[in-house]
Structure formats: structure tokens, C-alpha cells
Phi, psi and omega in degrees: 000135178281075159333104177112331189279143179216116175250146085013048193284107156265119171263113167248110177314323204225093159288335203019084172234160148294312156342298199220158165304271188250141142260126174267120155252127153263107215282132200282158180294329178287340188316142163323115153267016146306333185276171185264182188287286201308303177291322133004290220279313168320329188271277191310331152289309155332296186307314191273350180280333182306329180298321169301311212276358180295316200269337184287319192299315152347272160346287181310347168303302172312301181291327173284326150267021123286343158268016150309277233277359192282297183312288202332292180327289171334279166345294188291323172308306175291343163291308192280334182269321172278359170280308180276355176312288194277017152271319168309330220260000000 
């Protein structure tokens, strides 16, 4: 056990995350101690919403080529029904 140590925690309760609850940040020792509580917390809010819409973006990594490759299909298909349109005709 560590004796003597003093850290600095901001704990955010209402994440409106799907994700998480609480988020803990610990605040660096090198930090402006000029700054307030309220820019702290602003700053620490920031990080998790960016961390959420960071994570919807992901997901989409997945989904655009399959609507490549959804278009491709189509494509070659309405080329072959008018390709046999105007052979027939």
C-alpha cells in the first residue's frame, strides 16, 4: 500500500452513455492549477462524448462496403436486363 499519495479524480455519474455509467479521470500532476473545477469537468466531458460518437463511427466501417458491394450487384444486374432488352429486340 502506498502511503502519502494525493491524486486528483474527476468522476462523471450521467455519462448518457450506452456503454458506461461512470467515468473516472485523473487529473495530471503537470496540469494548469489555474484551471477551475468547471473547466476540468468540461474538458472530461468532452473526452466521453467524443469517445461515444468515435465508437458509432466504427460500426460504419462495416456498413459502406457493403453498400459498395450491394450497388455493384444492382448495377450488374440492370446492365444485363438491358443488355438482354436490346438483343432481343
Amino acid at each position: 500500500m502506498v502511503k502519502g499519495t494525493q491524486r486528483k479524480v474527476i468522476v462523471l455519474k450521467d455519462t448518457k452513455s450506452g456503454m458506461f455509467d461512470e467515468a473516472y479521470f485523473i487529473v495530471k500532476k503537470s496540469a494548469d492549477p489555474n484551471l477551475s473545477c468547471r473547466d476540468m469537468t468540461n474538458e472530461a466531458k468532452r473526452i466521453s462524448q467524443d469517445f461515444s460518437v468515435n465508437q458509432k463511427k466504427k460500426s460504419d466501417k462495416y456498413i459502406r462496403p457493403l453498400w459498395f458491394f450491394i450497388g455493384v450487384a444492382f448495377s450488374s444486374l440492370l446492365c444485363g436486363a438491358l443488355f438482354t432488352f436490346f438483343q432481343y429486340r
